[in-house]
MINUNU-828411 format. One record per residue (C-alpha): residue in one letter; y, x, z. Coordinates in steps of 0.02 Angstrom, whole numbers, padded with zeros to 5 digits, always signed. Layout:
// MINUNU-828411
AYXZ/...
// end
This chain:
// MINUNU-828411
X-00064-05141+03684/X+00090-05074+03770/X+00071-04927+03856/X+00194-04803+03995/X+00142-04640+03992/X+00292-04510+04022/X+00346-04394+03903/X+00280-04253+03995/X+00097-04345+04000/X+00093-04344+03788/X+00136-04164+03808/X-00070-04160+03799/X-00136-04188+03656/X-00291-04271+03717/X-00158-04407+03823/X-00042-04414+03648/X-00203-04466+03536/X-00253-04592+03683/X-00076-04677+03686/X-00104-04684+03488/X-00264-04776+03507/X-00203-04891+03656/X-00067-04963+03564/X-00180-05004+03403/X-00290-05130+03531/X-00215-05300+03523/X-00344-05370+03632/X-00430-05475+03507/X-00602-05451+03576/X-00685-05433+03407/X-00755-05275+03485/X-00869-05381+03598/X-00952-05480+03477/X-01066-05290+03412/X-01060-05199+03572/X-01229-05179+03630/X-01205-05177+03826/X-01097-05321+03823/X-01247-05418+03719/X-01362-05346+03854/X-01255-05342+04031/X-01125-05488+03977/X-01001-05404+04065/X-00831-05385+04026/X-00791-05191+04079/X-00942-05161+03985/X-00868-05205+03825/X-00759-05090+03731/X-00603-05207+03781/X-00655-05182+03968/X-00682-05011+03958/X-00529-04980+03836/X-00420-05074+04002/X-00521-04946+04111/X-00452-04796+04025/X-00280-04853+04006/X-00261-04858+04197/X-00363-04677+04225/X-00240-04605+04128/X-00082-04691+04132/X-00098-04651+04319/X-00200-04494+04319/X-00304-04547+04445/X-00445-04482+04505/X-00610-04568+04427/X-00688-04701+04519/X-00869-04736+04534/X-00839-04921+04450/X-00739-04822+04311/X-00878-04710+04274/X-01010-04818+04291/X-00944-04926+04142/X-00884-04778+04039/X-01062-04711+04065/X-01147-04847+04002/X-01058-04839+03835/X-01184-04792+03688/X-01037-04704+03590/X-01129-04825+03455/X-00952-04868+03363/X-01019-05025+03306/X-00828-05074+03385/X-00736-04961+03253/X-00852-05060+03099/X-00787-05215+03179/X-00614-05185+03264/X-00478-05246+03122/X-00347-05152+03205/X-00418-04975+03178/X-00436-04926+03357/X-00527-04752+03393/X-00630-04795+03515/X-00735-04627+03472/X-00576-04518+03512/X-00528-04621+03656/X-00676-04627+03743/X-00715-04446+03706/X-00543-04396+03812/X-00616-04514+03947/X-00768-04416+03967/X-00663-04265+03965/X-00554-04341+04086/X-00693-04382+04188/X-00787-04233+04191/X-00641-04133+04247/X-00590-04233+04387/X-00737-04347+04443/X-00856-04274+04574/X-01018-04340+04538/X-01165-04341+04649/X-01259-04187+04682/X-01409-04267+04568/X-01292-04327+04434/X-01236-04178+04422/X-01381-04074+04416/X-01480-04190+04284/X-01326-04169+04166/X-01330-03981+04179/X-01500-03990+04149/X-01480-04074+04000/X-01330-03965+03953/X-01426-03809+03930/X-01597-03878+03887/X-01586-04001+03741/X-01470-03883+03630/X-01553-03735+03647/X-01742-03770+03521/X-01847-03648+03616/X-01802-03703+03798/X-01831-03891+03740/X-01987-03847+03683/X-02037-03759+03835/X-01981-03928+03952/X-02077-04028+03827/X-02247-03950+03850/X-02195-03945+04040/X-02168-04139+04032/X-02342-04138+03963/X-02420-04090+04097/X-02319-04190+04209/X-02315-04364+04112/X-02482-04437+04199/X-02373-04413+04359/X-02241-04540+04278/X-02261-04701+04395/X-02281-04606+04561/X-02076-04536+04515/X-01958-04641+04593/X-01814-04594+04477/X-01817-04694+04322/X-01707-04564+04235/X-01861-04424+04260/X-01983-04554+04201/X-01890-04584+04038/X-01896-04398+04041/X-02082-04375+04056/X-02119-04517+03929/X-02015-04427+03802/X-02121-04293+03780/X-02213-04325+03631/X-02393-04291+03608/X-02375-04137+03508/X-02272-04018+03497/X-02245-03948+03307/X-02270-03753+03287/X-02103-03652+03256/X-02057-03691+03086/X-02020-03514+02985/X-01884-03604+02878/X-01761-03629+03004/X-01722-03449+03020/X-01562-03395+02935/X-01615-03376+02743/X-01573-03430+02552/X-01689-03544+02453/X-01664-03532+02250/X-01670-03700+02173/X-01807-03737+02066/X-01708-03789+01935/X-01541-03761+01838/X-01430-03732+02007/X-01315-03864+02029/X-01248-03824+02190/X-01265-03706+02354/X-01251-03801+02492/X-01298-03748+02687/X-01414-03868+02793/X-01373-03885+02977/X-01546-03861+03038/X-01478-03923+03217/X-01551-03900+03397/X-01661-04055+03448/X-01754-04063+03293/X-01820-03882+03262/X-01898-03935+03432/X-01973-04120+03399/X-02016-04129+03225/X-01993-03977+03093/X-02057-04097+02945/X-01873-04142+02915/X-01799-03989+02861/X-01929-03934+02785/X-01948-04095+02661/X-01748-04071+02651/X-01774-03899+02602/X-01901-03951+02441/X-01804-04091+02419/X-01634-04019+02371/X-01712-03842+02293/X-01822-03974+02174/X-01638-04050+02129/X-01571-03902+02096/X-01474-03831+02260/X-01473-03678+02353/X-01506-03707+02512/X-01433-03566+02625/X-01491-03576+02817/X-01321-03489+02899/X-01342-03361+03014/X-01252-03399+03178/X-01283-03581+03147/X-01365-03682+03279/X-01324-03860+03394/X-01171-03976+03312/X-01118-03987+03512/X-01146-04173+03495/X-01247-04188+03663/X-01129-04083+03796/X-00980-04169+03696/X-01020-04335+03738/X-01058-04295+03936/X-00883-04237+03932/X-00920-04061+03945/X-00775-03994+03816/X-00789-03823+03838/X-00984-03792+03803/X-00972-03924+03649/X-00825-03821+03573/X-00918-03671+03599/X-01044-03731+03486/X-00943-03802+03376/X-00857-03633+03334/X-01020-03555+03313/X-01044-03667+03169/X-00892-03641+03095/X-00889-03463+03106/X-01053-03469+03028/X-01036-03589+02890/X-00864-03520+02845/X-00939-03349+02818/X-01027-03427+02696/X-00873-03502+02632/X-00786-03354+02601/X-00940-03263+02540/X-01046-03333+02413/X-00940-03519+02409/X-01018-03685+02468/X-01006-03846+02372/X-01060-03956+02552/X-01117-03913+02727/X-01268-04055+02699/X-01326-04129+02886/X-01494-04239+02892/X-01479-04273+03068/X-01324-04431+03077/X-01257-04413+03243/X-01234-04204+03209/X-01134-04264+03064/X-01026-04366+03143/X-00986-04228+03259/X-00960-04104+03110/X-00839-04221+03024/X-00739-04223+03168/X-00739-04045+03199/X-00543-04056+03118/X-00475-04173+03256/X-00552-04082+03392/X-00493-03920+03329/X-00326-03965+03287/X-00178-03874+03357/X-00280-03717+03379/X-00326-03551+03313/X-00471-03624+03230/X-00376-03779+03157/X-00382-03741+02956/X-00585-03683+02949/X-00648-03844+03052/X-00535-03946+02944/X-00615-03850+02807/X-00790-03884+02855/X-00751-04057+02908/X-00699-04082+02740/X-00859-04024+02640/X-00983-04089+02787/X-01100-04233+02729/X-01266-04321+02790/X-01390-04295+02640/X-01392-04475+02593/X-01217-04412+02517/X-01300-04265+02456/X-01438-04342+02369/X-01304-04471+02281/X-01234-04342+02186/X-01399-04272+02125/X-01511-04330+01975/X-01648-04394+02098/X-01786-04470+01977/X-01847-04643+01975/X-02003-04700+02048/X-02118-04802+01989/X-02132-04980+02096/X-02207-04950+02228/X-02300-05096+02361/X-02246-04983+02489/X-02140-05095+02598/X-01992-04977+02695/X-01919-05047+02847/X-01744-04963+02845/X-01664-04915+03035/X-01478-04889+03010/X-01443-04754+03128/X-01286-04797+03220/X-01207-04644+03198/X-01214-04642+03002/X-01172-04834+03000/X-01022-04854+03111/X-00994-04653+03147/X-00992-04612+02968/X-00974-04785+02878/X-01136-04754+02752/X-01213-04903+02754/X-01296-04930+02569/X-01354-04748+02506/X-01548-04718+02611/X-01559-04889+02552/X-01509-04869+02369/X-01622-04680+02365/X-01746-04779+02429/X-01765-04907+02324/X-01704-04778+02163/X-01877-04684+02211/X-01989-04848+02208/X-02010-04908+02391/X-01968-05094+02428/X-01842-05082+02567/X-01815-05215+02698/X-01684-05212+02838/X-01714-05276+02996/X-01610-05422+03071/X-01462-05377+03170/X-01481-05208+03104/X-01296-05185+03157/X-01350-05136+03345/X-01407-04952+03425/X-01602-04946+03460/X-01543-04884+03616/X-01573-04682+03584/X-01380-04630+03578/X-01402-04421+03622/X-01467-04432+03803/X-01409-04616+03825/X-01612-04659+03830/X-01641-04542+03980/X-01468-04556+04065/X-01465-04745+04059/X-01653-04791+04023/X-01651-04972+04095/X-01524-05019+03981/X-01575-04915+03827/X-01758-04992+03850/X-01706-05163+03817/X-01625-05116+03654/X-01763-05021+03607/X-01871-05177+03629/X-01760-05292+03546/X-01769-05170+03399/X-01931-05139+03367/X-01970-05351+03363/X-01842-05350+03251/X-01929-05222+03139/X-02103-05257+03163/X-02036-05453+03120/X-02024-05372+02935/X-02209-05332+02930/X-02158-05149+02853/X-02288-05012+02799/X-02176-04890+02888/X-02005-04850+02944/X-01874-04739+02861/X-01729-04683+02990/X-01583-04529+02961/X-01604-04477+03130/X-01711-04381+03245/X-01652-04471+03402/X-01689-04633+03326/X-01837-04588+03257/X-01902-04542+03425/X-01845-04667+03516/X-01914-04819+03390/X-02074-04709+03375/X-02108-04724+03548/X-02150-04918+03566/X-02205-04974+03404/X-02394-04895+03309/X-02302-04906+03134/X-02261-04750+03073/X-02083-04681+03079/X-02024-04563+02952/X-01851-04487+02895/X-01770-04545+02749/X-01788-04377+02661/X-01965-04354+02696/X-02002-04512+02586/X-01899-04460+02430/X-01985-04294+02453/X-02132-04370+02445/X-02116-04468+02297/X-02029-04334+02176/X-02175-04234+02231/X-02190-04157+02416/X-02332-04193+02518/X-02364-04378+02603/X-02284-04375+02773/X-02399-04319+02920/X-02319-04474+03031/X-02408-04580+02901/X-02572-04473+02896/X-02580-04515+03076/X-02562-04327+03112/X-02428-04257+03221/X-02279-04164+03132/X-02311-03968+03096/X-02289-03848+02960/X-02328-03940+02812/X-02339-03810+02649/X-02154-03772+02590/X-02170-03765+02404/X-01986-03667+02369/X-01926-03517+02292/X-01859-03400+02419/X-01717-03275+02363/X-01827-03106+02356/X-01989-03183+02435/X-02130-03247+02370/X-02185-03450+02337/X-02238-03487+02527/X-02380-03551+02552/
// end
C-alpha cells in the first residue's frame, strides 16, 4: 500500500510503525475471509481491509476522528485471526493499537461513552473493586430487561452467580516444588481472574510445584494492562505494564527466573509485547527482557515431564482462545497436554473465530459479540463434549454463560489428572478455594 506521510509525521514512533504496517497491505482481502464482524455485519469497513483504509486516512491527514471512523474501529475484536491469515505479515495488532491511541486522544466521545469506558478503566483491573461491582450487579440483574441500554444489560448478565472467596495464594509468595526443582518461574496471577474464578491459579500453582517449579507470586505484580490498552487509554495501560516489569525484574535480578508463565492468553499477548511498546524508552531493555522469557503455560507445561494418563472416555471440547491462537500463534500444545494426560479432545468447527468475549468487547459491543457467542457454542455443543477446556478467563466466561456444559481451564484438567482435585465447574459447584496441596517456602502444607 503506498502511503504520504511527511517526514516530520514518522518523527512519532507510533505514525513510523503505522507507515511500516500500511505498506505491507497489498489489498488482497485474505483478511476478510477470518474476520469475525465482516462474517457477521458483511460490511466492508468492518473488515480489517476497511478499517486498515480507515486508519490510513486518520493519520495520513491527522484528522480529527469521525463517528463512522470510530464506530468501525470499535467494533474490531482485536481477535488477529487477520495476522494467522494475512500472507503479507501486516500488524494489524500494532496498527490498530495506534488507532485507538489516536482515537482516544483526539476523538470526543459522548458523555455516556465516555463515562462507561472510565468505568471500566478503573473497575475491571483492579480484583477487589470488580468484585465489589459484581455482587452489586447481583442485586441488580433481575432489573436487566426494564434497562434500556444494552451495554448495562450485558453488564448485569455478566455477573456470575457466585462470587469465589479471596483466594490466599495470590498474595505475593514462593511455592517450593515438590520435586527435584527444575525451574523458578513467576505466575502472572492477573486482575479479572483473582475476581471471577480463583480455581485457575490455584490448579496452576499444584500443577507446576508437582512438576518441579518454583512458583514465585511477585510482589508489585498485578493487571497485564490488556483492558485500558485496547480502549486506547496508553497512559493507564503503560502504567501497569511497568508495574509488572518492575516487579518481575526484581525477581530477575534477585533470585533468577527461567519464564514469567501467564495462564490467562490475552495477558500474554500483552506481556510479549511489552518490548515494542516500550521501545525507545527508559524502560526499553527490562520489557524486552520480560517479553523475552514471558509464556502462556501451555509453553510451560511443554517443557515439563507431565505424566501420561491413562485413556480416558472423557470427551474435551477444546476452545482456542483467540488470543493464544492468532495473538500468540499456539495452536497444538492444550491440545497435545490434553490428550498426553488421557482426555479425548475434539475441536469445534470453525474453531478459527472469537466466541465473541475479546476484553470488554462482550459489554462494549454486546449485539455483535452475542451472535458469535451463539454461533460458538452450536458449534461446540455440535461435538457432544463432556466439558470444555479453554486458556482463558474471558472466554471461559463468556462460553459459560449460554451453554449448561461445564467450562474449565486447560490447567485445571491436567491438574486434575496428575492428581489435584476434580474441577468444581464439573461438580456443579461454583469456583472457590479448593485445598492447595503445595509446599510453601517457610510455611506449612496448606490445607
Amino acid at each position: 500500500m503506498q502511503t504520504t506521510f511527511t517526514e516530520d509525521q514518522l518523527k512519532d514512533p507510533g505514525t513510523a510503525r503505522a507507515n511500516e504496517i500500511l505498506r505491507a497491505c497489498v489489498h488482497c482481502g485474505f483478511c476478510t475471509a477470518t474476520c469475525p464482524t465482516y462474517q457477521v455485519l458483511g460490511d466492508e469497513l468492518d473488515s480489517p481491509r476497511g478499517r486498515i483504509y480507515l486508519i490510513k486516512d486518520m493519520l495520513e491527514n491527522e484528522r480529527v476522528p469521525d463517528e463512522k471512523t470510530v464506530k468501525h474501529i470499535d467494533r474490531c475484536l482485536s481477535c488477529l485471526a487477520c495476522m494467522t491469515t494475512c500472507p503479507s505479515g501486516v500488524h494489524y495488532m500494532h496498527l490498530v493499537d495506534h488507532a485507538r491511541d489516536y482515537i482516544e486522544k483526539h476523538y470526543d466521545r459522548p458523555w455516556h461513552d465516555r463515562a462507561l469506558r472510565w468505568a471500566l478503566a478503573r473497575i475491571l483491573p483492579y480484583p477487589m473493586r470488580f468484585r465489589m461491582a459484581l455482587l452489586l450487579a447481583r442485586i441488580g440483574k433481575p432489573l436487566a430487561p426494564l434497562i434500556p441500554d444494552a451495554r448495562l444489560r450485558a453488564m448485569l448478565a455478566m455477573a456470575p452467580k457466585h462470587v469465589p472467596p479471596v483466594s490466599r495464594n495470590d498474595d505475593p509468595q514462593s511455592f517450593a516444588p515438590r520435586t527435584e526443582k527444575k525451574m523458578r518461574v513467576a505466575l502472572m496471577t492477573g486482575c479479572a481472574q483473582k475476581a471471577l474464578n480463583t480455581d485457575i491459579n490455584d490448579a496452576t500453582i499444584r500443577l507446576l510445584t508437582r512438576l518441579g517449579c518454583e512458583v514465585v507470586v511477585a510482589e508489585g505484580a498485578g493487571c497485564c494492562g490488556a483492558l485500558t490498552h485496547h480502549m486506547g487509554k496508553t497512559q493507564e495501560s503503560h502504567a501497569s505494564a511497568a508495574a509488572n516489569i518492575g516487579a518481575w525484574t526484581a525477581e530477575l535480578d534477585g533470585q533468577g527466573l527461567d519464564a514469567i508463565v501467564i495462564n490467562t492468553s490475552g495477558c500474554g499477548t500483552t506481556v510479549k509485547d511489552y518490548g515494542h511498546m516500550f521501545r525507545g524508552g527508559p524502560l526499553a531493555d527490562d520489557a524486552a527482557r520480560v517479553s523475552a522469557i514471558a509464556m502462556d503455560v501451555s509453553e510451560l507445561l511443554m517443557k515439563l515431564d507431565l505424566p501420561e494418563g491413562p485413556a480416558s472416555d472423557m470427551t474435551v471440547a477444546y476452545h482456542a482462545a483467540c488470543s493464544l491462537q492468532h495473538g500468540q500463534q499456539i495452536k497444538t500444545y492444550p491440545k497435545e497436554l490434553l490428550k498426553r494426560a488421557g482426555f479425548a479432545v475434539v475441536e469445534p468447527a470453525d474453531s478459527h473465530l472469537c466466541c465473541g468475549s475479546a476484553g470488554t468487547y462482550n459489554l462494549m459491543q454486546p449485539e455483535i459479540s452475542a451472535k458469535l457467542k451463539d454461533r460458538k457454542i452450536r458449534t461446540i455443543e455440535a461435538k457432544k463434549p463432556d466439558v470444555i477446556a479453554a486458556g482463558n478467563i474471558g472466554c471461559m466466561m463468556q462460553i459459560g454463560s449460554g451453554t449448561n456444559l461445564p467450562i474449565v481451564h486447560t490447567v485445571e484438567l491436567l491438574d486434575w489428572a496428575t492428581g489435584g482435585p476434580k474441577p468444581t465447574a464439573m461438580k456443579g459447584e461454583a469456583p472457590g478455594p479448593a485445598p492447595v496441596p503445595v509446599l510453601r517456602q517457610n510455611a506449612k502444607l496448606s490445607p
